[in-house]
C-alpha positions in Angstrom: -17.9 -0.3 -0.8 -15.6 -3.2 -2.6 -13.8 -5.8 0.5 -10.5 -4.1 -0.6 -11.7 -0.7 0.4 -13.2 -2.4 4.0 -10.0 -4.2 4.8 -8.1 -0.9 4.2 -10.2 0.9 6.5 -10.1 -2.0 9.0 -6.4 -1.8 8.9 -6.0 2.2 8.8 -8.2 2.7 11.4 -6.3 1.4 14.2 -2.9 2.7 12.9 -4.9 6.3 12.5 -5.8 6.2 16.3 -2.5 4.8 17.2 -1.4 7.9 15.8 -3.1 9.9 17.7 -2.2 8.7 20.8 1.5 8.6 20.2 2.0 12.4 19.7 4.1 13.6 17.2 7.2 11.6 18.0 5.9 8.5 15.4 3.6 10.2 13.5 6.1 10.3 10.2 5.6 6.3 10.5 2.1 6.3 11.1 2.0 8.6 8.1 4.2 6.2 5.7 2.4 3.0 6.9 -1.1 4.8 5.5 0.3 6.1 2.6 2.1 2.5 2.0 -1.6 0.8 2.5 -2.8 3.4 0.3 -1.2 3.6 -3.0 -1.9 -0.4 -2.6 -5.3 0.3 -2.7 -4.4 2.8 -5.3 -2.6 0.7 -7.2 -4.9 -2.3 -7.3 -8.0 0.3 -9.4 -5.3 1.0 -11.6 -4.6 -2.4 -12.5 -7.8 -3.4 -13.4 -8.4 -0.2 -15.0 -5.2 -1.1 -17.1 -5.9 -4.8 -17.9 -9.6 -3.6 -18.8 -8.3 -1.0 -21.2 -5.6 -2.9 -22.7 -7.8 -6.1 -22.8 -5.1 -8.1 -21.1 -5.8 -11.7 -20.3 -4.6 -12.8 -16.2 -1.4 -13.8 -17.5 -0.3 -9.9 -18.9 -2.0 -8.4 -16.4 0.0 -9.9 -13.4 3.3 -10.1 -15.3 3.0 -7.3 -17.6 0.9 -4.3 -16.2 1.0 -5.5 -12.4 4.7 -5.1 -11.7 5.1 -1.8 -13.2 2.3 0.1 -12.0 3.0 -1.3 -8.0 6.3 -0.4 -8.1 5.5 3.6 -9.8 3.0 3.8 -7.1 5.3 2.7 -4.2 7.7 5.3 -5.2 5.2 8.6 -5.6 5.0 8.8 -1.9 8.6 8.4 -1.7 9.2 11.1 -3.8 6.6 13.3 -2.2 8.4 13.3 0.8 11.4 13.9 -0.9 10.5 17.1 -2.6 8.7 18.4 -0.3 10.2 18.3 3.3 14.2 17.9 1.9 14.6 15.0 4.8 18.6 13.4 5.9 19.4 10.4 4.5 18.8 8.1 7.6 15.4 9.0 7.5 15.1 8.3 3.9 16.0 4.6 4.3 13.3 4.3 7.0 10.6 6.1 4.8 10.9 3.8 1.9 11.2 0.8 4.3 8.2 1.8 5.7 5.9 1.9 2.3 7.0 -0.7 0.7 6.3 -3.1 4.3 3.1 -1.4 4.6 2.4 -1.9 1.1 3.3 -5.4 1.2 1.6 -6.0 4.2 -2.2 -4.6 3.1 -1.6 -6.8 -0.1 -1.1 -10.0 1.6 -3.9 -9.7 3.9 -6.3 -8.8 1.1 -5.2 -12.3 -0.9 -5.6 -13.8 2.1 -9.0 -12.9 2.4 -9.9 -13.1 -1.0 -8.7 -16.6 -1.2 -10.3 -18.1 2.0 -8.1 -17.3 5.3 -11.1 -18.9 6.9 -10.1 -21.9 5.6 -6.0 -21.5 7.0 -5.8 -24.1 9.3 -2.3 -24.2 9.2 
C-alpha cells in the first residue's frame, strides 16, 4: 500500500463513519466528498500511467497530461449523478462544489506530506 492510498483511507475513514452517524439527511455529501477524494486518487495512477507511456519528462506531465486527465476525472462523478438520479438544479451546484473541494482538498494534503509537513513550522 503506496502513502497516497493510506492518506486516502485516513481521510475517508472518518468522513465514512461520519456518514453513518448522520443518517440519510447528509449522506449525498458524504457520498460526493468520497467520490471527490477518490477520482484524486484515481486520477494520480493515471498520470503516471500516462507520463510513463508517453515518456513525458516532469515538465509535460504536469502541464500537459496532468491538467486534462484531473479535470476528466472530476467531471465523471458529476455526470454519474447526473444520468443516473435526474437531480434539480440547486443540488447540482452543491454536487460539483462538493468534488472538486474534496478533490482539492485530498491533493493538498498528499503534497503536503510528500514534501515534509513535518517540517511546516509556519
Amino acid at each position: 500500500m503506496t502513502y497516497i492510498e493510506k492518506i486516502f483511507l485516513c481521510m475517508v475513514s472518518p468522513l465514512l463513519v461520519a456518514a453513518l452517524c448522520m443518517g440519510r439527511r447528509q449522506l449525498r455529501f458524504f457520498l460526493f466528498c468520497i467520490a471527490g477524494m477518490g477520482v484524486c486518487l484515481l486520477s494520480a495512477y493515471i498520470n503516471t500511467f500516462l507520463a510513463a507511456v508517453c515518456q513525458a519528462d516532469a515538465l509535460a506531465a504536469t502541464a500537459e497530461i496532468a491538467p486534462v486527465v484531473e479535470e476528466m476525472m472530476k467531471l465523471l462523478p458529476l455526470v454519474f449523478y447526473l444520468l443516473v438520479f435526474e437531480p434539480e438544479g440547486d443540488k447540482i451546484k452543491a454536487a460539483a462544489i462538493t468534488i472538486a473541494l474534496s478533490f482539492a482538498t485530498f491533493e493538498n494534503v498528499c503534497y503536503l506530506i510528500q514534501n515534509g509537513a513535518d517540517r511546516f513550522s509556519f
